[in-house]
C-alpha positions in Angstrom: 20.9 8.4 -5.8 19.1 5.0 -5.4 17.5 3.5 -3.0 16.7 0.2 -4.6 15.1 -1.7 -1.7 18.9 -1.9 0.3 20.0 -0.3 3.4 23.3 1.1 4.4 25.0 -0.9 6.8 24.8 1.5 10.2 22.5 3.5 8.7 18.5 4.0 9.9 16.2 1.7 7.8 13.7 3.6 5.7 10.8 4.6 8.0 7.3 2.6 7.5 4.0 4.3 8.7 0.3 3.6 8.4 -2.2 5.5 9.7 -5.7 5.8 9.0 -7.9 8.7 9.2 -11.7 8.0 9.3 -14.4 10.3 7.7 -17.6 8.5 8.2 -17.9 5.8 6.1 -15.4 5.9 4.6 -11.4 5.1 5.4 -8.3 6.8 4.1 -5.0 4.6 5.0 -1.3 6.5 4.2 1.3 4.4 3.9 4.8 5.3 3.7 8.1 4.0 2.9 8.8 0.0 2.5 6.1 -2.2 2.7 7.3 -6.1 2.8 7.3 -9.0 4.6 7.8 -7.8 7.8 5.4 -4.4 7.6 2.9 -5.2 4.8 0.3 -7.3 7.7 0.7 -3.9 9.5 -0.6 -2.1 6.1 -3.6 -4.4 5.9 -4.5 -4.7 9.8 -4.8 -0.5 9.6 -7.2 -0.7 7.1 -9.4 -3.7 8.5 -9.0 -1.4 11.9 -11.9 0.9 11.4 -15.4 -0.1 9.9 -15.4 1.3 6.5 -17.6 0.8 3.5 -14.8 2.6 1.3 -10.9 2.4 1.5 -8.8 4.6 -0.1 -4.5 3.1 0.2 -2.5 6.4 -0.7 0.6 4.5 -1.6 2.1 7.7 -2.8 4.9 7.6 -0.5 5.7 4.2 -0.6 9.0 3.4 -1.4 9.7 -0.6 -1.9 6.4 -3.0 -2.2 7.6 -6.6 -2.4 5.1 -9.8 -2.8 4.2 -9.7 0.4 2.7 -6.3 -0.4 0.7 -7.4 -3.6 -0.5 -10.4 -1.3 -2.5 -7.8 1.0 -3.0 -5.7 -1.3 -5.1 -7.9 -3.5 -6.7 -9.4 0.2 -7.8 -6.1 0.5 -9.1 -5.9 -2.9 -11.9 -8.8 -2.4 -12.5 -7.5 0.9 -14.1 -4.3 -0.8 -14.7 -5.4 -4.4 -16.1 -2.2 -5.5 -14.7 0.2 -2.7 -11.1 0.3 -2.9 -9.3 2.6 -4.1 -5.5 3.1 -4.5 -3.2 5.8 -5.2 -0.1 4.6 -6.2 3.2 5.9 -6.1 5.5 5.2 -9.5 7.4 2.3 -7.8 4.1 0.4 -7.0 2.5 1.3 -10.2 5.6 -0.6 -11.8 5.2 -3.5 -9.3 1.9 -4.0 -9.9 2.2 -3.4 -14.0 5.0 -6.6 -13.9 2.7 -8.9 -11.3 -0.5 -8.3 -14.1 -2.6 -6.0 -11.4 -2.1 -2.9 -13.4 -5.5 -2.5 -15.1 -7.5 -3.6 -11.9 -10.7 -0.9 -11.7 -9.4 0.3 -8.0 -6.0 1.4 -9.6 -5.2 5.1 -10.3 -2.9 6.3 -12.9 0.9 7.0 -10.9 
């Protein structure tokens, strides 16, 4: 079964969450589901929420990640140059292979 970034009509649109959990310094940001135009702001506003000196984005359950996505993403990216980390799942490891951001030092292996 895919789920290749459309939505039934009538059925529940895939369910987006970010939510940040805070251990000292440092900041650990889960995000879920799609992440696009309308949600990825949302993605990068919960990280920026809490004073951090190191991000980790666990994009392990993320869905869909569109150019709006990467955009953030990669804002995030120079806002901690050597602190970010991400966990990607397979679809935004494959996103960010095809946009040329797959061998960035902050990227784990999907």
């Amino acid at each position: 079964m895919c789920h290749c970034g459309s939505v039934d009509q009538g059925g529940a649109p895939p369910v987006f969450s970010a939510t940040a959990e805070v251990d000292g310094d440092q900041v650990r940001v889960v995000v879920t589901g799609e992440v696009d135009m309308a949600t990825a702001d949302t993605m990068l506003q919960t990280a920026l929420r809490e004073p951090a000196a190191h991000v980790t984005l666990d994009l392990r359950g993320v869905t869909f990640f569109d150019s709006a996505a990467i955009h953030a993403l990669v804002r995030l990216a120079q806002r901690f140059p050597d602190t970010l980390t991400v966990l990607p799942s397979r679809q935004v490891h494959r996103v960010l292979e095809i946009s040329g951001l797959g061998e960035q030092g902050w990227l784990r292996p999907a």
